[in-house]
C-alpha positions in Angstrom: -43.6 21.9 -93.6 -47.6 22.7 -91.1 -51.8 22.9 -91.8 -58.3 30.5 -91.6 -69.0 48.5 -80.5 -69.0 52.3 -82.4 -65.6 52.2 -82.0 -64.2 48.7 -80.0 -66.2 46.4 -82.5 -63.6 47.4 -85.5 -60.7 47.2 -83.0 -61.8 43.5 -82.4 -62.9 42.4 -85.7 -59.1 43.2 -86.7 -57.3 41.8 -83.4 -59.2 38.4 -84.6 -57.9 38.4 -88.1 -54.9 39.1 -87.1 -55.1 36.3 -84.4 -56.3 33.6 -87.0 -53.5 34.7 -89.5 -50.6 34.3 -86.6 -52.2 31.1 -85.6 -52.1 29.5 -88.9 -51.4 31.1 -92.5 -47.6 31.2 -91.8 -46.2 27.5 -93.0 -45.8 25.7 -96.1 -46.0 22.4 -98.1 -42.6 21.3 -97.0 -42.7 17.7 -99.0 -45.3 15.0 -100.4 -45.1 11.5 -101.8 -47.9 9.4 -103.2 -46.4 5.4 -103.2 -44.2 4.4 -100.6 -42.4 1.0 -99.1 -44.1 -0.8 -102.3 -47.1 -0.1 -100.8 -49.4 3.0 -103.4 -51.6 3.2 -100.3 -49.1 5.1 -98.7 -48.8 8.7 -99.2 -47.8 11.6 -96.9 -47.6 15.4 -97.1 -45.4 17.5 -94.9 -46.4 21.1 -93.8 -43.8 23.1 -92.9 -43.8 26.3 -90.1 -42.2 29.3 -91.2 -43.4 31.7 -88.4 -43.8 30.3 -84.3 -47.5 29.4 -83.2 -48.8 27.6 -86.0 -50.8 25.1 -84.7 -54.2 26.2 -85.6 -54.6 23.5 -88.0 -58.3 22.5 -87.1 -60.7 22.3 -90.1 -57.8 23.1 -92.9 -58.0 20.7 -96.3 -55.4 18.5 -98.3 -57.1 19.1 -101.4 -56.0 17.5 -104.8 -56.9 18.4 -108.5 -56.8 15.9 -111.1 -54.1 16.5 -114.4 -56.6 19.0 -115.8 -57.9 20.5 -112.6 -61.7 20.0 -113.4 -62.1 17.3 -110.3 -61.2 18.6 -107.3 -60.6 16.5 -104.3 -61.2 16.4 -100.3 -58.5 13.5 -99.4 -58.6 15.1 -95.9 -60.4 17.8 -93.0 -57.9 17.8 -90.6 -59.8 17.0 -87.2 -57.6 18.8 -84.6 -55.1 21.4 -83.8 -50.9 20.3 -83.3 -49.3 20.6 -80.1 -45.3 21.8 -81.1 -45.1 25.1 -83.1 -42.0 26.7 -83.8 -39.9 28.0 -86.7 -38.9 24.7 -89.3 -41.3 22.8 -86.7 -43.3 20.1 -89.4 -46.5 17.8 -89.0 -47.5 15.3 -91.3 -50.6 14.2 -92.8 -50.3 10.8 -94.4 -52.1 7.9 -95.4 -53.5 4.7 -95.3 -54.1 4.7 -91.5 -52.1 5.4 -88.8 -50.7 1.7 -88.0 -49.6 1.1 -92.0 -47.7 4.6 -92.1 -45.9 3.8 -88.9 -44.9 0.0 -90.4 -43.5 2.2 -93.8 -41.9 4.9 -92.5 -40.8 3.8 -88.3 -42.9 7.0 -87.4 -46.9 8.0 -86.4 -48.2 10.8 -88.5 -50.1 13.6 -87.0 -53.1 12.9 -89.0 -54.2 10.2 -91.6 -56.7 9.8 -94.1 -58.1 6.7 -96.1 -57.6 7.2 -100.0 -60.6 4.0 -100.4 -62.3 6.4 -99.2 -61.8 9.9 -100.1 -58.9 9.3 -102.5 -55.0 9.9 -103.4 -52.8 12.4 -104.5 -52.5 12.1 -108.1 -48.8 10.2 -108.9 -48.5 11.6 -113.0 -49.5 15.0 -112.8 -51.9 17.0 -110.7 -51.6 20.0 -108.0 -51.8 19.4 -104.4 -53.3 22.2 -102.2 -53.2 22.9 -98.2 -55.5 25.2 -96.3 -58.8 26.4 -95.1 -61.0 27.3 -98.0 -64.4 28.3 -98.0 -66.7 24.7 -99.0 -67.3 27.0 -102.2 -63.9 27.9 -103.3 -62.4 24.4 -103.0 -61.5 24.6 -106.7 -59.9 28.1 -106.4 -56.4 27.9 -105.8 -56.1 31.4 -104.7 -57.8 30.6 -101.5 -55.1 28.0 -99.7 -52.1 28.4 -98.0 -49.7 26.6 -100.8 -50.1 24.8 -103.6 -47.7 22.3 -105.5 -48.3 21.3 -109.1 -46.3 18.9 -111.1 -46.3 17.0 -114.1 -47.9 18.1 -117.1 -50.9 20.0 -115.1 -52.8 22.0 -116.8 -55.7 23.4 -114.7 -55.6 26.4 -112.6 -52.3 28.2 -110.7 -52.7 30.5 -107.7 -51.9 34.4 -108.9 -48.3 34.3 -109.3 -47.7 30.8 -109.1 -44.1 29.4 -110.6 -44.8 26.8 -113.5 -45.5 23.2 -112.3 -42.6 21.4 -111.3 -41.2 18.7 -114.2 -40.9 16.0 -111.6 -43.8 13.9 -109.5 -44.2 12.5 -106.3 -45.2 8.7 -107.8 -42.3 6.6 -108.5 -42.6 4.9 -105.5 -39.1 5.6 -103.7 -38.3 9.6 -104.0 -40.6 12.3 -102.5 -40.9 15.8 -104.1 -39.3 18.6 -101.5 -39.1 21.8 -102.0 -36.3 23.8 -102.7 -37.7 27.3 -102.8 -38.6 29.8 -99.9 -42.0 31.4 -101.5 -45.5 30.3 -101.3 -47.0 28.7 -104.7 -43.1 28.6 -106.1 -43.5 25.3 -107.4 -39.6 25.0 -106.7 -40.1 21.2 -105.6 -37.0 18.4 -106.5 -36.9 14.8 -106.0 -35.0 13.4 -103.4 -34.7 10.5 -100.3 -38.0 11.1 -98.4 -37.6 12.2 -94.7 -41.1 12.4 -93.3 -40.9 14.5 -89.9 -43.9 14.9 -87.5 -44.6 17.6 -84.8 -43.0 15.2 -82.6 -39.5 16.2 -84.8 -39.4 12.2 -85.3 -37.8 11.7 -88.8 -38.8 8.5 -90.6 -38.0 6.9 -94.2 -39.2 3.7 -96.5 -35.7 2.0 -96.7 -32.8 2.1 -98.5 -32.6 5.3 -100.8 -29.5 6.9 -102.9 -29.9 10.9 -103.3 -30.0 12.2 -106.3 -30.6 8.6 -108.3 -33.6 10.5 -110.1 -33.1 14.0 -110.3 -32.3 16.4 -113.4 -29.3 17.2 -113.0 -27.2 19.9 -115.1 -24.8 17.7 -117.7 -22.0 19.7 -117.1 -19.6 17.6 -114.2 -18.9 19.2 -111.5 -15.4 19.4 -109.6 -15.4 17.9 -105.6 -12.4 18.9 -103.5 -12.1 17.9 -99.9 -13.6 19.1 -96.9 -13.0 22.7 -95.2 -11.8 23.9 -98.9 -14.3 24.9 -101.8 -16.3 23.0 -104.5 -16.5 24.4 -107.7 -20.1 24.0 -109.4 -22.0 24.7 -112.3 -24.7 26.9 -112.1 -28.2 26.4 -112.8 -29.7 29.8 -112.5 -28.6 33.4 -111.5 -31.3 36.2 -111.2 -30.4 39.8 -109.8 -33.0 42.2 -110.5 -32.3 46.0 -109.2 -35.4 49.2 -109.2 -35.0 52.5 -108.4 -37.1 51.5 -105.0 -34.1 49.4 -103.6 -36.5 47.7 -101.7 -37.4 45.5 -104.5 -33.8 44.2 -105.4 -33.7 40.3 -105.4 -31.2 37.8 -105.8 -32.2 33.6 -106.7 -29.1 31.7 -107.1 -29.4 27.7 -108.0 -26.9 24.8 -108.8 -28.1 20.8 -109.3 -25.7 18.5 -109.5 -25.8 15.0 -107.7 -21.5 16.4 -107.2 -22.7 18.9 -104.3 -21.7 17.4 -101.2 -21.6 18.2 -97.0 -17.7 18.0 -97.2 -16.9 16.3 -93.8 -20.7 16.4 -92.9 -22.7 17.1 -89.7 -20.9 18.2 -86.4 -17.9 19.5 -88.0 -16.6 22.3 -89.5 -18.4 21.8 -92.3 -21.9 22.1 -90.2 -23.7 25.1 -89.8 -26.1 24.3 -87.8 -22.9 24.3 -85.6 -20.1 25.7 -86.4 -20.6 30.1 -87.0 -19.1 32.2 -90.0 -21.5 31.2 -93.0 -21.8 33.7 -95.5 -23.6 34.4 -99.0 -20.6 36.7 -101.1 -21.9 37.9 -104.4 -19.0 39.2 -106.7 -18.7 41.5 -110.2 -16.0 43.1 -111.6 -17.7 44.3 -114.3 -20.7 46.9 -114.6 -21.5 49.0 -111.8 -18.6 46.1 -109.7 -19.9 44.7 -106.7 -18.5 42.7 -103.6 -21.0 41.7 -101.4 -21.1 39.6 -98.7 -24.1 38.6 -96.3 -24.2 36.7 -92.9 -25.9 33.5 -92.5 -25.8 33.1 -88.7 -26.0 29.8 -87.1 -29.0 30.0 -85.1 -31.5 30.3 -88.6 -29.4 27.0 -89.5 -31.6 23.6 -89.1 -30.8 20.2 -90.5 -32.5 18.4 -93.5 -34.1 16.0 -91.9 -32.6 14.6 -88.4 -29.1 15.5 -87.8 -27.9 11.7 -87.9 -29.3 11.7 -91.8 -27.0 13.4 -93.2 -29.2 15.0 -96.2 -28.6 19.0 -96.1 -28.7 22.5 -94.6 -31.4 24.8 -94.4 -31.2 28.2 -93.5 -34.6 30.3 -93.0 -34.6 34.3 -92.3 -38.2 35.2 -93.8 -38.4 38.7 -91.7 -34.7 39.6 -92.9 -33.7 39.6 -89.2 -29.6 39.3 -89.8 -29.9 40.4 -93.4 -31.9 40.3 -97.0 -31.2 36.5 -97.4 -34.3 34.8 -96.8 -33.8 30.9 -97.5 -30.9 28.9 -97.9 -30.7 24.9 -99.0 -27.9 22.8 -99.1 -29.0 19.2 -99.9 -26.3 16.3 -100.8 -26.3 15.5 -104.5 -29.2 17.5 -105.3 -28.9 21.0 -104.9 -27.7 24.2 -103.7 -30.1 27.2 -103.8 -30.1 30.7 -102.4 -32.3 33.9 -102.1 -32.7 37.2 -100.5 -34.7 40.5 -101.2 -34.7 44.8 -100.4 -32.7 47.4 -99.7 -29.4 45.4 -98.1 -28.4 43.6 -101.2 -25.4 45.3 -102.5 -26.1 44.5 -106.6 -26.9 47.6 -108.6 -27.5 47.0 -112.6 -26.4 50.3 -114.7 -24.0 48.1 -116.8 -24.0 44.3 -117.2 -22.2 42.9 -114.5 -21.4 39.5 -116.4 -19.5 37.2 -115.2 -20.9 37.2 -111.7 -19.4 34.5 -109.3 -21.6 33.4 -106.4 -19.8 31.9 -103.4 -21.9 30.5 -100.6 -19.7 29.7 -97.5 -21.2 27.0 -94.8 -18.7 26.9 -91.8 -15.5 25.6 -93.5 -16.9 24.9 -96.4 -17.4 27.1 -99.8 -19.7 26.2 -102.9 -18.6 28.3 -106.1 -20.1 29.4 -109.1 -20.0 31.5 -111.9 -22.6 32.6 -113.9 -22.2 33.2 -117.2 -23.7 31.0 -119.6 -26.6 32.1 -121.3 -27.5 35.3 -120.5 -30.4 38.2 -120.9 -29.4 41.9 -119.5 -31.9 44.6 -119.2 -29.7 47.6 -117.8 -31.4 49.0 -114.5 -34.2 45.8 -114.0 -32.5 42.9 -114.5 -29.8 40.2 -114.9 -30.4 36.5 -115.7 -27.7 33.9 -116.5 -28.7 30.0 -116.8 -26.7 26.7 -117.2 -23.2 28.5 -116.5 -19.9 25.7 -116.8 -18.1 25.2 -113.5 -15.3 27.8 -112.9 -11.7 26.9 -113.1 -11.3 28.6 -109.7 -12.8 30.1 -106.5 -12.3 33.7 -106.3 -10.2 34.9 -103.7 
């Protein structure tokens, strides 16, 4: 949630860039919403920090592009730099004006913008963009921090960019939040909006049930009681192995408005409190694998404030305690996983089907087992999708 002499001159040239980059090209688009507290004037997007020190936010552009992406939009230049940095530190740029967004949401944004004036973010379809393009590459996608495009958008992706996400951020009462760890994923879900500033003060429009309009698998899941496991379907499994082990990579996703918190925050259940979380990644078949990786509490955060209740984040992007990068646990939405190089345990000479996942959150386990469809392509890659929910935990 955040946001471009012989021999010395080179030295310095570099020190800059490197400078400008620390300062600024390390955070995300965290969450946006266009139509809020039955007022469509009100819109916010949430940038995200994913590195400490990334307040240099001075002269970077929210940028929108129309359904087609011919028209591309300035909505905002942000005038000033943020005072908190810090890893999962957000900010918030929002609109009408500062006094309406604090009536809808309970909290100031960091910097507004008047959509009379300069416009709104797109509610059907469209692609919202952060960051500090040149004034002649505002319609290249390539040159911002992140990108999120929804809907049925059709105009141009940044290199590598996931497909646009089905849902949008315009009914009016949910807020698309991501749910991936990579830049220009596009892994966005709807959900209860939780607008957080650089002051960390959460707001929200008013009453809001999780989950009310998200997809959701149509398999049901099964919820047993906190400290003890619940047993999930599975959305998506992808391992993928190389002969440079540095290139392995494991995705892991459930939806299911099911997934609880079991007894919630400051318990057992809680991370962000209580140690022991782990990622195990299981295969008796193929090359058989048992894997399991620590999720330490200090990379845990809260969704939102601690008192809301929403979900679990966990955020290693350097690999410090392991190859799991990103972790999110949100109530009746979703729980997603992913990690990357040399310390993931997987190796694909034969198919490893069925493979169970079992993430572990202090007390509390989410299983799956994927099955389900599945493509295997022996040394590369393993992909299962839309697996039923296991009849058991494995031990």
């Amino acid at each position: 949630m955040s946001c471009a002499r012989v021999l010395v001159a080179p030295l310095l040239l570099l020190a800059t860039a490197t400078s400008g980059r620390a300062a600024f090209h390390h955070a995300l688009i965290d969450e946006l919403m266009s139509g809020a507290a039955g007022n469509p004037a009100i819109q916010f997007v949430e940038i995200r920090m994913i590195a400490s020190g990334q307040i240099s936010t001075n002269g970077s552009r929210l940028v929108a592009f129309s359904c087609d992406g011919t028209v591309v939009t300035t909505l905002l230049v942000v005038s000033g730099n943020i005072a908190n940095g810090g890893v999962d530190r957000r900010w918030i740029m929002a609109s009408p004006d500062g006094t309406t967004f604090l009536a809808g949401a309970g909290i100031s944004a960091d910097f507004t913008w008047n959509p009379a004036v300069t416009g709104s973010i797109p509610t059907t379809c469209g692609q919202v963009c952060w960051g500090k393009p040149s004034a002649a590459g505002l319609g290249d996608p390539d040159n911002y921090r992140d990108c999120v495009a929804y809907g049925a958008y059709t105009g141009p992706l940044p290199t590598g960019a996931g497909p646009p996400t089905g849902s949008t951020p315009g009914d009016g009462t949910m807020s698309l939040t991501r749910g991936g760890p990579d830049q220009f994923d596009n892994a966005f879900f709807l959900t209860c909006p939780s607008p957080t500033n650089n002051a960390d003060q959460q707001g929200d429009f008013g009453p809001c049930t999780p989950g009310t309009t998200t997809t959701t698998s149509t398999t049901t899941s099964t919820t047993i009681g906190a400290g003890t496991s619940q047993l999930l379907s599975g959305k998506l499994l992808l391992l993928t192995d190389n002969v440079d082990t540095t290139k392995r990579k494991v995705k892991a996703m459930s939806k299911d408005v099911a997934i609880d918190l079991g007894a919630g925050n400051l318990t057992a259940d809680d991370p962000v409190t209580t140690p022991g979380s782990t990622l195990r990644v299981v295969s008796a078949a193929g090359d058989v694998f048992d894997t399991t990786y620590p999720l330490p509490k200090p990379q845990w955060a809260y969704v939102g404030s601690a008192g809301a209740n929403l979900g679990y984040r966990y955020v290693d992007p350097q690999r410090v305690n392991g190859p799991v990068t990103a972790v999110l646990v949100k109530r009746g939405v979703l729980v997603k996983v992913a990690g990357t190089g040399a310390g993931l345990g997987h190796s694909l000479g034969g198919n490893p089907d069925p493979v169970a996942v079992i993430l572990q959150i202090g007390s509390r386990k989410y299983c799956v087992s994927f099955g389900g469809t599945v493509t295997f392509d022996a040394g590369k890659k393993y992909l299962a999708k839309d697996a039923p929910v296991p009849g058991a935990c494995p031990p």
